[in-house]
N, C-alpha and C positions, 0 to 999 in steps of 0.2 A: 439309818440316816446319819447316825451321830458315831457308828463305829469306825476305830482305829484315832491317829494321833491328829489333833489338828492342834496347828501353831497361832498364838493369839500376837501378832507382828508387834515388835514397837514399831515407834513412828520416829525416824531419824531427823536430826535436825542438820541443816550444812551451819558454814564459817557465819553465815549472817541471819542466822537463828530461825530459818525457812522450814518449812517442811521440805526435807529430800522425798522427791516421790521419784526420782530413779533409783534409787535404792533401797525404797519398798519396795520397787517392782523386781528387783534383783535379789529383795529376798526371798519375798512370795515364790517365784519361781526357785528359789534354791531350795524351800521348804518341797514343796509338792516334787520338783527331781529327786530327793532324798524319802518320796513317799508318804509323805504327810497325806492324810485323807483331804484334808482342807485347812481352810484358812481363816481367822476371827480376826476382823477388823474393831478399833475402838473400842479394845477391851483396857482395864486395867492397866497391864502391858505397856499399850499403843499409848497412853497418857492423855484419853480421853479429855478427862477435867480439863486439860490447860490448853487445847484444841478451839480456835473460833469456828462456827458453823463453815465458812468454807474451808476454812482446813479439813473438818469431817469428811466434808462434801469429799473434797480430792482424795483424802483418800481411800473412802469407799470409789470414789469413781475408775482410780487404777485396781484395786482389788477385785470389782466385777471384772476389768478386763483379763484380768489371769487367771479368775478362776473360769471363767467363761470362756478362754482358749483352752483352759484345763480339765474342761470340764472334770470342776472338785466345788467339792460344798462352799460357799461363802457364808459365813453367822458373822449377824453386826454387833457391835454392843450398844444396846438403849440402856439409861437409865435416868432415872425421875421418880418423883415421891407423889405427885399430881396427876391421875389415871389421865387426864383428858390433854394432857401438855405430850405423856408417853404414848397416847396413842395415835396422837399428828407425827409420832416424829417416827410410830410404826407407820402410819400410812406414809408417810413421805422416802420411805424406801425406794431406791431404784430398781428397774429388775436386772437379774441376778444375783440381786440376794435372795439366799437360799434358806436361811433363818434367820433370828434374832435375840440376844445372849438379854434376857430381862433381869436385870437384880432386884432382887426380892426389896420393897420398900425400907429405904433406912433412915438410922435416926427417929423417925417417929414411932417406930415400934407399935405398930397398929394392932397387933394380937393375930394368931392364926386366923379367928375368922375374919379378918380386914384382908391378911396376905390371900386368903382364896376368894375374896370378894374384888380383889384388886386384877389378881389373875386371869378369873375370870372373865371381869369386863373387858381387859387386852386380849385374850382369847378371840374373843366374839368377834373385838371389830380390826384384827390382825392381817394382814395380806398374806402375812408368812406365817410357819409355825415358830415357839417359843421355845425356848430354853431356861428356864429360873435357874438363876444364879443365886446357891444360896451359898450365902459367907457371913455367918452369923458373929463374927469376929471383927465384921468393919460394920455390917449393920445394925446392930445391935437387937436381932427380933432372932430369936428360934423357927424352928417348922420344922416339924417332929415327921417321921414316916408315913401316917398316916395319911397328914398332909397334903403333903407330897402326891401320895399314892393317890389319894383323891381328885387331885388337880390333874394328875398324870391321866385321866382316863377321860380328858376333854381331848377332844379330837386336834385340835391347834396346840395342842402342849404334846414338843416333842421328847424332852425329856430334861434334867437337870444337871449345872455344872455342879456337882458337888464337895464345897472348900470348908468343909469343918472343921477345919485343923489337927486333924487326924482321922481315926478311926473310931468316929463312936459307934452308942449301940444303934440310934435310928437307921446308920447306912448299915449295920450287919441287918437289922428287920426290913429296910427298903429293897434291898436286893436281893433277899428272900423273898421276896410276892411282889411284880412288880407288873402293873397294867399291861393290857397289849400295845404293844408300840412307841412305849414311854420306856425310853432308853435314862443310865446313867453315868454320866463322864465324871473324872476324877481332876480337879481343879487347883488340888495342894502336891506340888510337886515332889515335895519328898515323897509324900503318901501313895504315889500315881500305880507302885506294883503292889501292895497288898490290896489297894481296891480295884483294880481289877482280877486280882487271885479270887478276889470275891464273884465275879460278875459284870464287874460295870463295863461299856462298851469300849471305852475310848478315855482318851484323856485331852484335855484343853491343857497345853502344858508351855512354860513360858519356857523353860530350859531347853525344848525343843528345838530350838535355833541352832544350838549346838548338839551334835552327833544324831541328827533326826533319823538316822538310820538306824541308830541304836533302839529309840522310844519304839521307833515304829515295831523293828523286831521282838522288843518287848513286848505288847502287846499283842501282837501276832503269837510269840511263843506262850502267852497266859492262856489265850483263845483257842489252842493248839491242845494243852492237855501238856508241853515240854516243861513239867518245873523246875527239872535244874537248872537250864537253861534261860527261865524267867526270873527262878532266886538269884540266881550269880549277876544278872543283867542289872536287876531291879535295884540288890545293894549298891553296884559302882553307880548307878545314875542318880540313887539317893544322894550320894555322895556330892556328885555333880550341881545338886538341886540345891544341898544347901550350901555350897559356895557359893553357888550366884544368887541366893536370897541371904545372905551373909548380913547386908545394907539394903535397904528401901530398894524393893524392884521398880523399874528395870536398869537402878543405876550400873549396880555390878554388871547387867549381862553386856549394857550397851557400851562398859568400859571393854570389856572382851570382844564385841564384836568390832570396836573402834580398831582393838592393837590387830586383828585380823586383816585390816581394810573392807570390811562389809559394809560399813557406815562410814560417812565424812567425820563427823563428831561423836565423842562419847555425851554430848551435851544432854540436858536435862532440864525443864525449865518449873518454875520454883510453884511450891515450897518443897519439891527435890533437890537435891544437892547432887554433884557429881561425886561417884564413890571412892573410894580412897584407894592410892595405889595399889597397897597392902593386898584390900579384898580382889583388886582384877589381879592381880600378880598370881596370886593363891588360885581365881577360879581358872584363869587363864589356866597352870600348872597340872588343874584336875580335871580339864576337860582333854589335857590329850593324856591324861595319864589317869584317867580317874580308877584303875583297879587299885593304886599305891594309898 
């Protein structure tokens, strides 16, 4: 369900600070032409937080429609710290959505057994299956492999974005023994080819936007058994990954997708800042040049 590369979109804004959804819809489709497996809406990325519920709305509402002419995965991003607020806002899913990106509870740091008490209850009364997002780095809770691996073997949990900020030891033990049917994607871009050298299915990857043809390859050749061909890929797109998280994503990428014309605006709306020439100049430069 969750293998190969899916792109989590931002969400463009035009001259009078709207939501563009014609250029969602021209990304969306440029990702999945370039082979993206799928597409996440209202992630991270997209700038969920600053989104009024019908801005959400719209633009899940274009996102079902291209992945559903496309037929390709749609995963939404829910989050909330209130089991019974996150799980209206899973039941109020439209269909084709095809999953749902859940961030593990933050800020309150509930304790492993809250996060698999939490999991669980959205499990149960889910329409779609799950994805935990864990990024223990903005939420401030751990969830060690075992965890994980426990929650993984509920039938509604389809597997995890996993943003550790590197490579610790629970993702070497997680994907060493990993439930049937409980997939794990790679969610820190730099990181995206050693963990799947490891194993993991797929990457949720924001740098995707650019050279999707690349990520997708990449992952194809880890899956493939080609390492030279996934070492030499893996390092230029590191590269890639960290000039456009250089500044607070998704300032940089959305300055690069601006100087492209892919988006009306490089806008960003607050407490993001739009990023500094400097860094789009720079990603701009290692995105068509990224082996230098």
């Amino acid at each position: 369900m969750l293998r190969g590369i899916h792109v989590p979109l931002v969400t463009p804004f035009n001259a009078a600070g709207e939501v563009a959804v014609d250029a969602i819809e021209k990304l969306a489709h440029q990702a999945l032409d370039d082979g993206a497996a799928g597409l996440v809406a209202l992630g991270t990325t997209g700038e969920v937080a600053a989104l009024d519920p019908e801005e959400q709305a719209r633009v899940i509402e274009v996102c079902v429609q291209v992945c559903g002419q496309r037929q390709a995965l749609l995963t939404v991003g829910v989050t909330g710290n209130d089991v019974r607020s996150t799980a209206r806002a899973l039941a109020g899913l439209p269909e084709g959505v095809g999953a749902a990106l859940v961030t593990v509870p933050y800020f309150l740091r509930p304790g492993e057994r809250g996060v698999v008490a939490y999991f669980e209850a959205l499990a149960e009364a889910s329409p779609v299956p799950l994805v935990i997002y864990h990024i223990p780095y903005r939420t401030g809770q751990t969830v060690s492999a075992a965890t994980l691996r426990r929650l993984g073997e509920h039938p509604m949990v389809a597997g995890v974005k996993y943003a550790a900020g590197g490579i610790d030891q629970d993702a070497v033990d997680l994907l060493g023994h990993l439930p049937q049917g409980f997939e794990v994607v790679g969610g820190d871009d730099p990181f995206i080819s050693p963990l799947l050298a490891l194993g993991a299915a797929g990457g949720i990857v924001a740098s995707a936007h650019l050279r999707t043809r690349d990520f997708v390859e990449l992952a194809g050749a880890w899956q493939a058994g080609d390492v030279p061909r996934a070492r030499a890929l893996g390092h230029r797109l590191a590269r890639l990954s960290a000039a456009l998280f250089a500044e607070p994503n998704p300032t940089v990428l959305k300055g690069v997708l601006h100087a492209q014309g892919l988006i009306p605006t490089p806008d960003v709306r607050l407490p993001l800042v739009p990023a500094s020439a400097a860094a789009v100049s720079q990603a701009r430069l290692v995105a068509v040049h990224p082996g230098e």
